[in-house]
C-alpha positions in Angstrom: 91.4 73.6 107.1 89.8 75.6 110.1 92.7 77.7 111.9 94.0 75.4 115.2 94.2 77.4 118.2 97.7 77.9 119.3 99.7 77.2 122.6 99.0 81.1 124.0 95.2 80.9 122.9 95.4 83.1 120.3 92.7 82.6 117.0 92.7 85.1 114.1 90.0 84.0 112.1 87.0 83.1 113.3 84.8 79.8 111.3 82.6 82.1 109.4 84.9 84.0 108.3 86.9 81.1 106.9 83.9 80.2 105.1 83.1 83.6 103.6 86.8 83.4 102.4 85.8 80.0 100.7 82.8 81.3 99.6 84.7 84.5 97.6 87.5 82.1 96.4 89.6 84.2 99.1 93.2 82.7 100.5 92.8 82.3 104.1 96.9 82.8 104.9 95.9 79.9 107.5 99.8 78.7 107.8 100.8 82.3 108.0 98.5 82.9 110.7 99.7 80.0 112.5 103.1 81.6 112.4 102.3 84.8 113.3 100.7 83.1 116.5 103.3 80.8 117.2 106.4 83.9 117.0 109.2 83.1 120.2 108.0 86.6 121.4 104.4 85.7 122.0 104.9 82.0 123.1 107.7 82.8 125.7 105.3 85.6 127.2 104.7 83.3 130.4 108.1 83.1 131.1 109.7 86.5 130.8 110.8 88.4 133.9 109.6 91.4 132.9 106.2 92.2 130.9 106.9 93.8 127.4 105.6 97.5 126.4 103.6 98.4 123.3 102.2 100.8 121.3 99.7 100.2 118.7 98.9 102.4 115.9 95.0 101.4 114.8 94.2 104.1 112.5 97.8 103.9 110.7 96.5 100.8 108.1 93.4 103.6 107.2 92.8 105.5 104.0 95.6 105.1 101.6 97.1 102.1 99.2 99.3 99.5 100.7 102.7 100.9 99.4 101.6 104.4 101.8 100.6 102.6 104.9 103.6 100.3 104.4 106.3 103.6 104.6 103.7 104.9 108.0 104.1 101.1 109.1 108.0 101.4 108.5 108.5 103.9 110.3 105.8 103.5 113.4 108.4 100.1 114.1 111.5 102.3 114.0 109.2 104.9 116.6 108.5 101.8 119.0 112.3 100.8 118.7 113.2 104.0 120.0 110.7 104.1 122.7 112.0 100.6 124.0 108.3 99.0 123.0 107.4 96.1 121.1 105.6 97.6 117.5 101.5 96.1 117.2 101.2 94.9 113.9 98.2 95.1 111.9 96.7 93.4 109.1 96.0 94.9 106.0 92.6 95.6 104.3 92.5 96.2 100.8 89.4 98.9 100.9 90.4 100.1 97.7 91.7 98.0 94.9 91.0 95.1 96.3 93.1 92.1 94.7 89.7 89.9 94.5 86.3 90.7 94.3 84.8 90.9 97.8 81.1 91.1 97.6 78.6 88.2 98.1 75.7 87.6 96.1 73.6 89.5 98.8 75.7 92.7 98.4 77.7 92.2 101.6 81.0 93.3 101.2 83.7 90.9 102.8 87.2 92.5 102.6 90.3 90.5 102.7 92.4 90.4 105.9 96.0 89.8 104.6 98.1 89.4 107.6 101.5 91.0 107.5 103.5 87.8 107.1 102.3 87.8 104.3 104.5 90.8 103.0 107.6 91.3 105.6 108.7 89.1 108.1 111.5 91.8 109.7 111.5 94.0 112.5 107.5 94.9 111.1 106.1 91.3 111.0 107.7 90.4 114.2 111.4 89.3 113.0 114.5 89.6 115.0 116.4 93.1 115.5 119.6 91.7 115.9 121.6 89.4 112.9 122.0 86.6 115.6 118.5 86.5 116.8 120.6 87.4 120.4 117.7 90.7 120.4 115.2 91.6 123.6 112.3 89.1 123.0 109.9 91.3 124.3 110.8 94.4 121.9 110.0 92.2 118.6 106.2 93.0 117.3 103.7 91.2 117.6 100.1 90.9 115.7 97.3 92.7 116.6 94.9 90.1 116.9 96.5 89.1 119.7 96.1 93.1 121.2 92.9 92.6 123.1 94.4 90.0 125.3 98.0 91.4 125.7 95.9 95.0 126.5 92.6 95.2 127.9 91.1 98.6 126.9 90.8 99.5 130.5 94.4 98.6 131.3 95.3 100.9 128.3 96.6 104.4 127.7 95.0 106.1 125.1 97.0 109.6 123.3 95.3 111.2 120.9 97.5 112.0 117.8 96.5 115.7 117.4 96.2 116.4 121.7 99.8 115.3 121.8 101.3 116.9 119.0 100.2 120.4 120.4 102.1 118.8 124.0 105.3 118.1 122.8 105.4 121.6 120.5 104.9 119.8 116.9 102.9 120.8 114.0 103.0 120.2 110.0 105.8 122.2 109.8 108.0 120.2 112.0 111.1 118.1 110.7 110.9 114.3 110.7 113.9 113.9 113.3 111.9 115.9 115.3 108.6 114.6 115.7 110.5 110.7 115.9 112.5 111.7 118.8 110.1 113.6 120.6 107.5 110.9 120.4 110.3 108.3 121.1 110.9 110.6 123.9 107.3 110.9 125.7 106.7 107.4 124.8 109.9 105.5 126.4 108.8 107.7 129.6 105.2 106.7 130.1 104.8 103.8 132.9 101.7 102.4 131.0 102.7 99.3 129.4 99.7 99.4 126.9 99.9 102.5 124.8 97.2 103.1 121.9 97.6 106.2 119.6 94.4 107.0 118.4 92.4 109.5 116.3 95.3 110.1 113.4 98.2 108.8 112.1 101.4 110.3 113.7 103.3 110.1 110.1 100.4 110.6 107.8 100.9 110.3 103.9 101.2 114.0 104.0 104.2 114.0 106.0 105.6 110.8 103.9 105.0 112.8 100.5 107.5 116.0 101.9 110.9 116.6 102.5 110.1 116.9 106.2 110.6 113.1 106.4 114.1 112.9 105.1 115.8 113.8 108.5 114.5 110.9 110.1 116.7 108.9 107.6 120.3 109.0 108.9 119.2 107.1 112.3 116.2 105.0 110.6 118.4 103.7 107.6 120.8 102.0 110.1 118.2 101.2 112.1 116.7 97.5 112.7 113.5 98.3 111.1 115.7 98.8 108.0 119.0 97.0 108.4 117.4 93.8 109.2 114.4 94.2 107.0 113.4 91.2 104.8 110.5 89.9 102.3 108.3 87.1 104.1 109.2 83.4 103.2 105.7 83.6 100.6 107.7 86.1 98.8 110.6 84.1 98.7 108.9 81.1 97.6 106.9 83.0 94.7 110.5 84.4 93.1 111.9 81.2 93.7 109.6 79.6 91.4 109.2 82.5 89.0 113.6 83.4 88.9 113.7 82.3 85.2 111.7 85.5 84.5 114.3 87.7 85.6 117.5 85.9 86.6 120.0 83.2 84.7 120.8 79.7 85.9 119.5 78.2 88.7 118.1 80.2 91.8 120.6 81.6 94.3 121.1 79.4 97.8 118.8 82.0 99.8 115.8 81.6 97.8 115.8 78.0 98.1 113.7 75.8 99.6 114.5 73.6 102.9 113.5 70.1 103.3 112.0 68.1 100.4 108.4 68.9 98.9 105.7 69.7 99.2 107.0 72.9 100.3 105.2 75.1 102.4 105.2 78.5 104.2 107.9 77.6 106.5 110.3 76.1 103.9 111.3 79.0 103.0 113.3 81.8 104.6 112.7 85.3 104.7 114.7 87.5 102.1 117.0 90.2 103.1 118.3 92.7 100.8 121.8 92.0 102.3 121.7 89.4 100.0 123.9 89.6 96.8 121.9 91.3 93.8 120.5 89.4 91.0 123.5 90.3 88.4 122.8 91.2 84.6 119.1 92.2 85.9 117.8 95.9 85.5 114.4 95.8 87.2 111.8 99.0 86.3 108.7 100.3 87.5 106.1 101.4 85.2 103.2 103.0 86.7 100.2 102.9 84.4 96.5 102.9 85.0 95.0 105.1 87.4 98.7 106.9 87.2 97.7 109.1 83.7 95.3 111.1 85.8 97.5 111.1 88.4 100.5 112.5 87.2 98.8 115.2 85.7 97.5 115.9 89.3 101.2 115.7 90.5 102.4 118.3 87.8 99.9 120.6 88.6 100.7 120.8 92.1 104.4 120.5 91.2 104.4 117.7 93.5 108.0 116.4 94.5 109.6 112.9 94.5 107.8 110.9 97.4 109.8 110.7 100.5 113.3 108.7 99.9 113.4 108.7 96.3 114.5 112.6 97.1 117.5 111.4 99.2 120.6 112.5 96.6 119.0 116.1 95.4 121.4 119.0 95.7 118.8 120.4 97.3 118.4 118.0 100.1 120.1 119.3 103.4 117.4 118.5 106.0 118.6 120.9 108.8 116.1 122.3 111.8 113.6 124.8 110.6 112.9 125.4 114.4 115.2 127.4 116.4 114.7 125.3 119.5 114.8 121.4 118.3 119.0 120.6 117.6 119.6 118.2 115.2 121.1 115.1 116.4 122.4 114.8 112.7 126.0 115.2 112.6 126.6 117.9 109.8 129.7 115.7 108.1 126.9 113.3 107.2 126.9 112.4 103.8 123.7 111.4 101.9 123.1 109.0 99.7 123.9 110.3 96.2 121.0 108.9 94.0 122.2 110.1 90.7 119.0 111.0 88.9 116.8 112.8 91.1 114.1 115.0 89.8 115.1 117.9 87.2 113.8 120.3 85.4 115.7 120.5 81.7 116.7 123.5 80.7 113.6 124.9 78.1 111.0 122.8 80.2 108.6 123.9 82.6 108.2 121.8 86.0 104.9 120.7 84.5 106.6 119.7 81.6 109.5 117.6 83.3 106.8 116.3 85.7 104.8 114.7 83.6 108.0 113.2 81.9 109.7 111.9 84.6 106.2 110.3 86.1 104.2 109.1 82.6 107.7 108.3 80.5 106.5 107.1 76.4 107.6 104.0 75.3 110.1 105.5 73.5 111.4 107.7 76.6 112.1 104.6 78.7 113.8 102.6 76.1 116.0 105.7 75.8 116.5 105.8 79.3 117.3 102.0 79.7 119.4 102.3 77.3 121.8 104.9 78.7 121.4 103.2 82.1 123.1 99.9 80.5 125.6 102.0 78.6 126.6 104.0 81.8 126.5 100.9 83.9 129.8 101.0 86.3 133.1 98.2 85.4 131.7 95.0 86.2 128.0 95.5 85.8 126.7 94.2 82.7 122.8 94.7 82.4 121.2 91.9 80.0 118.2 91.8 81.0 114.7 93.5 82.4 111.8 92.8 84.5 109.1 95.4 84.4 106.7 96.0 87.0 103.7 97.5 85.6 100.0 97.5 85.9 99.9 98.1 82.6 97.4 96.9 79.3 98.6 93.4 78.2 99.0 94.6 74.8 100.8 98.1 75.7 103.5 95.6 78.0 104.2 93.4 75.1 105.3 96.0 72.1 107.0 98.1 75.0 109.1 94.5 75.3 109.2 94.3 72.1 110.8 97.6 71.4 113.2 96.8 74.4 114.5 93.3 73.2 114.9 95.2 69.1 117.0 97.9 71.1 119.1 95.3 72.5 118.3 93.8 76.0 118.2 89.7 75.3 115.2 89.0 77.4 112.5 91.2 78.7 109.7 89.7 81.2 107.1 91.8 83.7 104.7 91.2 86.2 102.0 90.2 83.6 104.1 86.6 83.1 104.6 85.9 87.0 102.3 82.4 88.0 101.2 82.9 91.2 99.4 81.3 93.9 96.2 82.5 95.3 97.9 84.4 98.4 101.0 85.6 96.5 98.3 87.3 94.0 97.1 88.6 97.0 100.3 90.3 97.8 101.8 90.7 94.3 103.0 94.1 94.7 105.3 92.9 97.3 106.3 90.0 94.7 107.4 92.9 92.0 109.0 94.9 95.4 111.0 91.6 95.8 112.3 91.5 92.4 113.3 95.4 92.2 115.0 95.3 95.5 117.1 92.0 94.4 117.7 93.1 90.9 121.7 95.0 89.9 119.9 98.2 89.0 116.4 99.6 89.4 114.6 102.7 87.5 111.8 103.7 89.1 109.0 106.2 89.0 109.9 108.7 91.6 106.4 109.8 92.8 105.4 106.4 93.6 105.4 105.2 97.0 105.8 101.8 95.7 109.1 103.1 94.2 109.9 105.3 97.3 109.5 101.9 99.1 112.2 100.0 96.6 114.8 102.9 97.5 114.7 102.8 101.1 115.1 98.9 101.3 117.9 98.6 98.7 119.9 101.8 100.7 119.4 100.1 103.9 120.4 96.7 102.7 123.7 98.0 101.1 122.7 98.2 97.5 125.0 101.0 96.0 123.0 104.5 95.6 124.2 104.7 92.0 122.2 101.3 91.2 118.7 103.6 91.9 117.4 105.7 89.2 114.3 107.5 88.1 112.4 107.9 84.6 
């Protein structure tokens, strides 16, 4: 079904590419599309007093895998929040990895153009910042397909990442409350209603991966990019129809359906983690693949834990490391206490406990969920486990195996998910879903993906003691 134009003239795909998607066996996301076009903020555009602000970040969906672009798109949102703009959201383009093959018969490559409804539908994909829905209109995000018609490129102000940087006095050495407030700052103050920033990512994955970015977090995690975060309705339909893999009974009320069947995009809602937790579920990540080489990389450059799983290390105490930038953090904040952050064991090199922590054996991570269930809080009685992996087929099922024999009654993973053709498409997000509804979640703490899992259950109230790490 060819995309319909909607009411404010907006179309995202064009025919041919609808009919390369065919040809590739590609989803075309056309009812997600539709949605994006038809979002209150964009259809009540002729009627607002005032025209909106907006910045758009082009380059920041370049270079990296979905879960790093996701923590730069996170917190790009909470930078336009501050600045009193409405966030541009992108697609995504899976350059590498790419969840179908994407190359005709003639050797043309045709990458998939997953829209971001297709992932989040909060603050990010253009959802409300308020509980109520009571929010500014014209600070909610809106697609960037729409870009070229909200913001002729002669109508728009273009700042070069690494030009302004050296103007407001920041550099790679600079803290992550730092940088956010002074671009908040130089951004809410510009009169140019169209503001691109171009030639760079403002928080690259190098900035992501240090402990630079942890100041950011006592305004960001109560912020609406976080508070009021939630999974898009796709997400909520796949879990609904896949909750006997990792919950009891009958689905909870907010991953129901609306209306009668045939269901589609819009009979679901979008999931909050302010939702109650899955109980009796301990979800795990278990990075395998292209992750052997990699964590070999990470001990070698005794790599730290990636951005927010670091939150709860006694190290962690994210004060100015210039002399002229005050912190606006209140030094009687308290962290959150994530109980098992990274450690090196006494007789172990940080190679060593690297490698252990990021590559756990079989045996290692039934050990560990083990004393996870055995240490669980009053009240909290893991049963089961959903594992997230990438893993071999055969490698998942005698790890199961060796779970359910140490005790856990039912053990499922990503490899027993049935999926449609988009949700496949997005099926990281689908295994994100599950680990941020799940009681308790062990994760691998150099992962983005896992980084990712930590920030949305802190923000969305699950307790800090319910997140550990291999």
């Amino acid at each position: 079904m060819p995309l319909r134009e909607s009411p404010a003239g907006w179309v995202t795909v064009p025919p041919e590419g609808l009919a390369l998607a065919e040809q590739l066996g590609h989803p075309a996301f056309t009812d997600i599309k539709i949605y994006e076009q038809n979002l209150p903020q964009i259809q009540s555009l002729s009627r607002l007093e005032r025209r909106p602000r907006y910045v758009y970040f082009p380059w920041a969906s370049w270079g990296s895998g979905w879960n790093n672009i996701f923590q730069e798109q996170l917190l790009n949102t909470h930078l336009a929040y501050l600045s009193e703009r409405a966030y541009v959201f992108p697609q995504y383009i899976p350059r590498d990895h790419p969840p179908f093959p994407d190359t005709l018969a003639n050797g043309t490559r045709y990458m998939l153009n997953i829209p971001m409804n297709a992932f989040v539908s909060g603050p990010t994909g253009g959802g409300p910042l308020s509980a109520d829905g009571t929010d500014d209109l014209r600070l909610r995000a809106v697609p960037a397909e729409g870009w070229a018609m909200l913001c002729p490129r002669a109508q728009t102000v273009v700042l070069n990442v690494h030009d302004t940087m050296r103007e407001l006095g920041i550099d790679g050495s600079s803290e992550g409350e730092e940088m956010m407030t002074r671009w908040a700052k130089k951004l809410r103050e510009m009169s140019a209603p169209c503001v691109s920033i171009e030639g760079g990512s403002v928080f690259d994955y190098m900035f992501t991966g240090s402990p630079r970015v942890l100041s950011i977090w006592p305004s960001y995690g109560a912020a609406p990019t976080l508070k009021y975060f939630a999974w898009s309705p796709l997400i909520t339909a796949a879990l609904y129809r896949n909750y006997h893999l990792f919950g009891a009974g009958e689905p909870p009320e907010y991953l129901q359906p609306t209306g009668v069947a045939p269901y589609t995009f819009t009979s679901f809602r979008a999931l909050h983690t302010s939702e109650p937790p899955v109980k009796g579920t301990l979800a795990v990540h278990v990075r395998r693949g292209d992750y052997e080489g990699h964590c070999v990389s990470l001990a070698d450059w005794s790599a730290l834990y990636n951005a927010w799983s670091a939150l709860g290390n006694p190290t962690v105490g994210t004060y100015p490391a210039r002399p002229d930038f005050v912190s606006a953090t209140p030094k009687e904040y308290v962290w959150p206490a994530l109980p098992d952050h990274f450690a090196v064991p006494e007789g172990k090199t940080q190679r060593e406990a690297a490698l252990a922590h990021c590559w756990p054996s079989p045996d290692a991570i039934v050990a560990r969920a083990r004393r996870v269930r055995e240490e669980a809080p009053a009240g909290q009685e893991l049963r089961r486990m959903y594992i997230s992996t990438n893993g071999d087929p055969a490698w998942v099922r005698e790890l199961a195996a060796l779970l359910v024999a140490d005790g856990w009654e039912e053990v499922k993973s990503s490899l027993d998910m049935e999926l449609t053709l988009e949700e496949q498409a997005v099926g990281q997000a689908v295994d994100m879903g599950v680990l941020t509804a799940a009681e308790a979640f062990i994760g691998v703490g150099f992962s983005s993906l896992t980084s990712n899992v930590v920030q949305i259950r802190l923000a969305g109230g699950r307790h800090p003691g319910s997140i550990h790490f291999w």
